[in-house]
C-alpha positions in Angstrom: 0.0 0.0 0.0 1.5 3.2 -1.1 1.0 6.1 1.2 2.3 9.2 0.7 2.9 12.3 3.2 2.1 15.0 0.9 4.2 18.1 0.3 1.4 19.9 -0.9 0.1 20.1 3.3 -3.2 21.3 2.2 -4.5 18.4 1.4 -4.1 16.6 5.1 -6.8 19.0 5.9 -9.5 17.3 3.3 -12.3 15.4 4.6 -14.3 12.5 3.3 -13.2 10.3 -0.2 -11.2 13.0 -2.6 -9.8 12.0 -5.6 -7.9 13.4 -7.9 -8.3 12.2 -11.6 -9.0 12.0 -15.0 -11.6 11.4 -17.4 -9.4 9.8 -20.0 -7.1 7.6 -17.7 -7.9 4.0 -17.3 -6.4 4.0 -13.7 -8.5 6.3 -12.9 -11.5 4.6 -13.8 -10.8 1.7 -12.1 -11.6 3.8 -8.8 -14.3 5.8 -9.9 -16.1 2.5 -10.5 -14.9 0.7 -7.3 -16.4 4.3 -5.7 -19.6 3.6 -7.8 -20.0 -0.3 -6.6 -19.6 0.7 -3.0 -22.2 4.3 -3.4 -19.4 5.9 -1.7 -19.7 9.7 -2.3 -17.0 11.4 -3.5 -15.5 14.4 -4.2 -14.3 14.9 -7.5 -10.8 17.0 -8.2 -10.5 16.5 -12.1 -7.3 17.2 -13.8 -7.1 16.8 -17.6 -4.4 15.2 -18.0 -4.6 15.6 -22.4 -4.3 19.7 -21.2 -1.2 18.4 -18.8 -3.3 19.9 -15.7 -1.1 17.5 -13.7 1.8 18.9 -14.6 2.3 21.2 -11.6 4.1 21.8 -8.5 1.0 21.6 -6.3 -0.2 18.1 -7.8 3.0 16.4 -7.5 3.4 17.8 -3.9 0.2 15.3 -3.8 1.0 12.3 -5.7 5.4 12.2 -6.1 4.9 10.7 -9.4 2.3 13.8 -11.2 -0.2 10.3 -12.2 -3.5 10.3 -11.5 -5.7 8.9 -10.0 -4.7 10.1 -6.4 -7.0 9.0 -3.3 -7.2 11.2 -0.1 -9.4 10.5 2.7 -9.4 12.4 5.2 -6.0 13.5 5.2 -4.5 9.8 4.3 -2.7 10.1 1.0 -3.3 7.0 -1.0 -1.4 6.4 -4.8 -1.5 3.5 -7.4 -4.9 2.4 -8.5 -4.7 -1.0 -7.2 -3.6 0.0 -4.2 -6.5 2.3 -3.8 -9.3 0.0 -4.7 -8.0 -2.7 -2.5 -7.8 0.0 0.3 -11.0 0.8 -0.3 -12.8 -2.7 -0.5 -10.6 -2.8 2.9 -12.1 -0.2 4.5 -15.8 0.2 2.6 -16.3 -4.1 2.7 -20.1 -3.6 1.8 -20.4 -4.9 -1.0 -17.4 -6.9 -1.3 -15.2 -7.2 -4.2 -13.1 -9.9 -3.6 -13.6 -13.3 -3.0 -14.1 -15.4 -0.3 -11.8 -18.2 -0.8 -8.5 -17.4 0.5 -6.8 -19.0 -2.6 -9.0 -17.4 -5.3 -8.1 -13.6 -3.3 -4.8 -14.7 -4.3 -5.7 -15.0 -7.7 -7.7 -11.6 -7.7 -4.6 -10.0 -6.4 -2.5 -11.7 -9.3 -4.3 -9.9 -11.7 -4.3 -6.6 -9.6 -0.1 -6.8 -9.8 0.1 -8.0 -13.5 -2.3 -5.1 -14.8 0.2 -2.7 -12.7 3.5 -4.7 -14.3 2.3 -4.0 -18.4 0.9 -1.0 -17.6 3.9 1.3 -18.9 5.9 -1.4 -20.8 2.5 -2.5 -23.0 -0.8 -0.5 -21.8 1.0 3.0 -22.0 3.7 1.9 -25.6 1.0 1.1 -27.4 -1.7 3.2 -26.6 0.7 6.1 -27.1 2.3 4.8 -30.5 -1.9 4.5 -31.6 -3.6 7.9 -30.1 -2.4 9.5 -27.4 1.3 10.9 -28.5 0.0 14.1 -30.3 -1.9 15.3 -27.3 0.9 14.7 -24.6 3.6 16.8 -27.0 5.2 19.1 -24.2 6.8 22.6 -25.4 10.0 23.2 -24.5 9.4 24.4 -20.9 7.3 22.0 -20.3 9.6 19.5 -20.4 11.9 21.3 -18.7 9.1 21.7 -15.9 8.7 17.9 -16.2 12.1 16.9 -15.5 12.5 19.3 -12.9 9.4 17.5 -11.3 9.7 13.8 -11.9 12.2 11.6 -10.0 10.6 8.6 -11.6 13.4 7.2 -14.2 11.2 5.4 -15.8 8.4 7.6 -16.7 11.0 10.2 -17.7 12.2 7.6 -20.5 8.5 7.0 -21.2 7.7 10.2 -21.4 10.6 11.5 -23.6 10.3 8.6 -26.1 6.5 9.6 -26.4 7.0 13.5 -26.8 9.8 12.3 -29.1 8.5 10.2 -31.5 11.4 7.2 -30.3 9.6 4.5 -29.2 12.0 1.3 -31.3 10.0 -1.1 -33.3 11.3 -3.8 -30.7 9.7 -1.9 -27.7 6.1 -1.5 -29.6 6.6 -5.5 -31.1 7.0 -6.2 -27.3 4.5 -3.9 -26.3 1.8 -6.1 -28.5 3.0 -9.4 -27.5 2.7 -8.4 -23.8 -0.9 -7.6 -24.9 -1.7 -10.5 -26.8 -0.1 -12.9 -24.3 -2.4 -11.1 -21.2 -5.4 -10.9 -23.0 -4.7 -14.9 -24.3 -4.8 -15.5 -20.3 -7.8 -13.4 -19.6 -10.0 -15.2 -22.7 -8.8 -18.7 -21.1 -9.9 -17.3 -17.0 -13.3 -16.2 -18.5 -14.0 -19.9 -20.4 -17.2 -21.0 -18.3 -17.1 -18.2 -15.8 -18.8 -14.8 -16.0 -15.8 -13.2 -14.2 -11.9 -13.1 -14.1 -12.1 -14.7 -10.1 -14.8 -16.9 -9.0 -18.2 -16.3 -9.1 -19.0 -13.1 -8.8 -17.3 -9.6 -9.5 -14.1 -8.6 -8.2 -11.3 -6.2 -8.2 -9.9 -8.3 -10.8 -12.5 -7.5 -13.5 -12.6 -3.5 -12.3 -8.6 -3.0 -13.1 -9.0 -4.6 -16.5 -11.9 -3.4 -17.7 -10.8 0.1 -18.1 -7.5 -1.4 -20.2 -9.8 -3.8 -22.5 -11.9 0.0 -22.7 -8.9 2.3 -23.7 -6.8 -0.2 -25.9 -10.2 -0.7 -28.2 -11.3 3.1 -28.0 -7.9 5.0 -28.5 -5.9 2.2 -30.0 -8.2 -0.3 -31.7 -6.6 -3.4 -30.3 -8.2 -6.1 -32.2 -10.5 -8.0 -29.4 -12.2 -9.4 -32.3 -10.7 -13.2 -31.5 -11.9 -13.2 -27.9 -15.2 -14.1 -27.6 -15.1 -14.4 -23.8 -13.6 -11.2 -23.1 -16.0 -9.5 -26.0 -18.9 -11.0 -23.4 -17.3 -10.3 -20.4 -17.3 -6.5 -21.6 -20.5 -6.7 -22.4 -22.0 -7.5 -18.5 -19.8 -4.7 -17.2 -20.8 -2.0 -19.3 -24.3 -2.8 -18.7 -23.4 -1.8 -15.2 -24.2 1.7 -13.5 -20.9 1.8 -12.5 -19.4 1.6 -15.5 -21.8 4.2 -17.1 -21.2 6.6 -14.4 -17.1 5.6 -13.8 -15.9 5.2 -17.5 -18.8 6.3 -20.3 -19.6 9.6 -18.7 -16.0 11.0 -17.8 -14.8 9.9 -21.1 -13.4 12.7 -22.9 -13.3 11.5 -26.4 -17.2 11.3 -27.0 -18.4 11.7 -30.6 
């Protein structure tokens, strides 16, 4: 669990569930629909990240890294989306999102670590190489603000192969075989079961849900030859949460 003891003090002072995100980051809505399963209210600080509204002093006073989404609650500094929904199926356990076997919570948490694990090496590469690049360009004192910033070494090679236009065919030929080889696993957990984990809905289906969301809608990763993850998509977007968490933040509409 990664807490942080925020330079930005201000923020200690908060009360109730705050969290800082963004309508078109897939970590983000991950939370906003744990939030939404658990009818937790919430109160919204919204940074567009396509405008770089992140990119300040304040924010990473908040969150070390300048990602979103960022979780305070009442004063407790929470970062890294799984980290935050676990905390918060911890702490809010009605309804629960995690199973009850102790060996199949294993398995939940599996998939919690490996969608954290591709998520700059795959996730980021390729939705970046697809959509994204254009909007994340930084002027030159931008990136000189950015560097100044970020301690993170590898999110400053991300981020200057992205604004670059560098990313090596190797690195994107890895990035979709990463893909292919997670999504392979996630059609073969989903033969004969409704979820990723058991019975029911878990964590495990709310921190991939958003990345089977934003590879199809930004980078058109061809889903086409997974029937049980085509289905599995299906159930959750018939869900409130996912209308309220993912559809109606998302900034791309029309």
């Amino acid at each position: 669990m990664v807490f942080v003891t925020p330079k930005t003090k201000e923020v200690l002072d908060l009360k109730g569930l705050h969290l800082y995100h963004s309508g078109a980051s897939n970590c983000a809505m991950r939370v906003r629909m744990t939030l939404e399963e658990k009818g937790l209210p919430w109160v919204s600080h919204h940074l567009d990240i396509l405008k770089k509204e992140h990119l300040t002093p304040e924010y990473f006073g908040i969150n070390p890294k300048g990602l979103v989404p960022t979780l305070v609650d009442d004063g407790v500094v929470i970062t890294e989306s799984d980290d935050i929904i676990d905390y918060l199926d911890k702490k809010f356990p009605d309804p629960p999102l995690r199973p009850t076997d102790e060996r199949l919570v294993e398995r939940m948490y599996y998939w919690l670590k490996l969608a954290t694990d591709i998520h700059v090496p795959a996730v980021k590469t390729y939705i970046y190489d697809k959509k994204i690049r254009h909007f994340m360009k930084q002027s030159d004192a931008e990136r000189t603000l950015y560097e100044e910033l970020q301690t993170n070494q590898e999110l400053l090679d991300f981020h200057h192969k992205s604004t670059t236009n560098t990313f090596s065919e190797p690195e994107l030929r890895r990035a979709k075989q990463i893909l292919d080889e997670c999504f392979d696993e996630v059609e073969r957990s989903l033969g004969g079961s409704e979820w990723m984990v058991g019975e029911t809905l878990t964590l495990a289906d709310i921190a991939w849900v958003p990345l089977y969301f934003t590879l199809r809608e930004l980078a058109g990763y061809p889903f086409e030859s997974y029937p049980n993850v085509l289905a599995w998509s299906k159930r959750l977007s018939a869900r409130p949460s996912y209308q309220k968490a993912v559809i109606e933040w998302w900034p791309f509409k029309g």
